[in-house]
Phi, psi and omega in degrees: 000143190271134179320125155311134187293164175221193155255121198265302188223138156243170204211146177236132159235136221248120171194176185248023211299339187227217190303317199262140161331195116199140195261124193227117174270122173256112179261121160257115195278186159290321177298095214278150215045025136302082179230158164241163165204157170236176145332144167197338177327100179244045162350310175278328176217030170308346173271334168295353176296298211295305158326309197284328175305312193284329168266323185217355142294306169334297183295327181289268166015283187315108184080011162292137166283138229252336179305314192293045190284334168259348149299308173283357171254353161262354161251350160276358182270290180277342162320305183296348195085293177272152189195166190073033195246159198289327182291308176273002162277005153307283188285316167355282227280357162287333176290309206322300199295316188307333187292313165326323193284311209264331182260000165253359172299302213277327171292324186099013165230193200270127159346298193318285172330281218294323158299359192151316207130134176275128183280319211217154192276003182204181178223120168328162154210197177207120176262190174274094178279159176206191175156173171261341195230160164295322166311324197263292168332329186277340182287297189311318156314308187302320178301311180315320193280327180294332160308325191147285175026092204236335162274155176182134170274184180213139169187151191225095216083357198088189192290125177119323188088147170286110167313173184268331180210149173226144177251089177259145182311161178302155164046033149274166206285185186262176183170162150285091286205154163168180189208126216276298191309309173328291170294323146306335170290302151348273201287007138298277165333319193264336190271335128335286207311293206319274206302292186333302194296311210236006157085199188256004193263353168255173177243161202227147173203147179242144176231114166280318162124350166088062177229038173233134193296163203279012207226335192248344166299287184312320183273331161312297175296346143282319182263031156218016150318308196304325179300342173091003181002183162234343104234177154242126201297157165353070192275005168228169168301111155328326192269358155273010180337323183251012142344319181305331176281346180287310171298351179289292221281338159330293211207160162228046162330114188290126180258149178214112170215152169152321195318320182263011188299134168221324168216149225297018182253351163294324201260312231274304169341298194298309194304316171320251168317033167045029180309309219217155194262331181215161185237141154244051197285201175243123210316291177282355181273354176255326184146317165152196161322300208261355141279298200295326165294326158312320197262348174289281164343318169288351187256339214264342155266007181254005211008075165228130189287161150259158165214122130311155164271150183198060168299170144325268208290054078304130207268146183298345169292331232264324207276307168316290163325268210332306200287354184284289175315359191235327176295305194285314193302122196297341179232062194293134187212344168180169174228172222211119163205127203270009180066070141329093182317163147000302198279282204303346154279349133325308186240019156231080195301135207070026173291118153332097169268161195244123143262095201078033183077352165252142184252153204225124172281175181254347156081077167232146167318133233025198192320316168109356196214151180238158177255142145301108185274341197283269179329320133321323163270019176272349181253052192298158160286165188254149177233134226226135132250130219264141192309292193298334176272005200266117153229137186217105188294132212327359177247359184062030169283107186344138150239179157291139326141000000 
């Protein structure tokens, strides 16, 4: 019987090339030039990311056979005891993928083969158009569609919108600010502009960002059913879940959730009872490769899609999983892609490019894509205390983010 490849060293690499942090796990086998890497990007808490690999995965780790992947993500899941948190489901899912990465290396084939197989040869995606005015949002599709572009998200001002005017009490803190009542008025007005303008031939999707009360959700999503969405992003909160049926029984509006999901008692409702139309979690904030295929399989009999999230901060190994998983998954349904510069294609060689609106494997073994480690560490992270998660409403009262 042949010895088992095993894990000999793992290494967390930590860099910046663009806005977000990013985490990367590297499994060093028994097999010399043999590794894999994953995801591990907690953007907002990368050194607990980065602790939890290095102090207490690592050590679990060390000398497992590297072959066992689903065994080593249900015990590693439950080693800590407390389980189902964005950190350690983070450095998880940093093991999950490399492992995927190192066992379709040993086959000789593409993540996708080793789940099934491919339904389609390339996966939509859709990016962000934006502006401060409708007009300037509407500009900002049209340059999207001339690229290929056939999805497009739309948002105006960010999340939430800037308000136009805000009345805050004397001595409010500073803070990122917005008024929820404002913004539905608004972004209905800029989302009117759009579909008049650019017609019925692009799909248009909105993300409220989950920054609206649950009552003002519900009345949102009836009134922009007439546009025809292709979805709308997180009009509610996770701790608002069960909203969902109220808005179900309203309208029939494409619902999308999931980017802030850490465990199967968040999603399997909503999937169950046919709430939401696309599940988006985030590929390493749920666990890795090996939860997404589960929950994939589990919605594909319930005919609910995927969209991963797939922002700057998921990382380019991280974009690499989505699309493997968006190749095989039978209920495949858009993809989330924030357009990476020059440099992260540099220094992540085999980053999936996107053409004409579809992203494309390079069909190399495992994941298909590698880092510069010289060059990365030429980015270190910057450490931010960060603005944008500072959120308040005109009276200057803490909000969701």
């Amino acid at each position: 019987m042949a010895k088992p490849i095993t894990i000999q060293d793992v290494k967390t690499i930590m860099t910046q090339p663009a806005g977000s942090r990013l985490v990367i796990v590297k499994i060093i086998t028994s097999e010399p030039g043999l590794y894999g890497l994953g995801c591990a990007t907690f953007t907002q808490r990368c050194h607990a990311v980065h602790a939890a690999i290095e102090k207490h995965l690592k050590p679990f780790a060390i000398g497992r056979d590297v072959s066992r992947i689903e065994e080593f993500w249900q015990m590693a899941m439950v080693h800590g005891y407390w389980r189902n948190g964005p950190v350690l489901n983070n450095a998880i899912s940093g093991f999950d993928q490399a492992l995927w990465d190192i066992k379709g290396k040993l086959a000789g084939m593409p993540v996708y083969d080793l789940l099934g197989g491919k339904c389609r040869e390339a996966a939509a995606v859709y990016g962000h158009a934006g502006g401060s005015t409708p007009e300037e949002v509407a500009e900002s599709v049209r340059s999207f569609m001339a690229q290929g572009y056939r999805h497009i998200r739309i948002q105006m001002g960010g999340y939430g919108g800037k308000a136009a005017s805000l009345h805050k009490p004397d001595g409010a803190p500073e803070g990122a600010y917005y008024n929820p009542r404002e913004y539905t008025r608004r972004m209905l007005k800029m989302i009117e502009h759009v579909r008049c303008e650019v017609g019925d031939g692009v799909e248009l999707l909105h993300d409220v960002h989950e920054r609206l009360q649950p009552i003002d959700a519900v009345r949102f999503a009836k009134d922009v059913e007439p546009y025809n969405l292709f979805f709308l992003e997180d009009v509610l909160a996770p701790e608002d879940n069960g909203w969902f049926r109220d808005i179900r029984s309203q309208c029939a509006t494409r619902l999308a959730m999931g980017e802030l999901f850490n465990s199967p008692h968040e999603w399997k409702l909503l999937i169950e009872e046919h709430l939401i139309d696309y599940i988006r979690m985030h590929v390493s904030q749920m666990g890795g490769i090996t939860p997404a295929r589960a929950v994939t399989l589990f919605a594909n009999v319930y005919g609910v899609h995927t969209a991963w999230h797939g922002p700057g901060d998921t990382s380019p190994v991280g974009h690499a999983a989505n699309l493997h998983l968006d190749l095989w998954a039978p209920n495949f349904g858009i993809q989330e892609w924030c357009r990476f510069n020059d440099l992260v294609y540099e220094m992540f060689p085999g980053l999936p490019e996107v053409r004409d609106g579809y992203m494309y494997p390079n069909d190399q073994p495992g994941l298909g894509i590698d880092i510069d480690e010289a060059l990365a560490a030429q980015y270190p992270v910057r450490d931010v205390v960060e603005q944008w998660t500072q959120t308040r409403w005109p009276d200057g009262s803490p909000a969701r983010p």
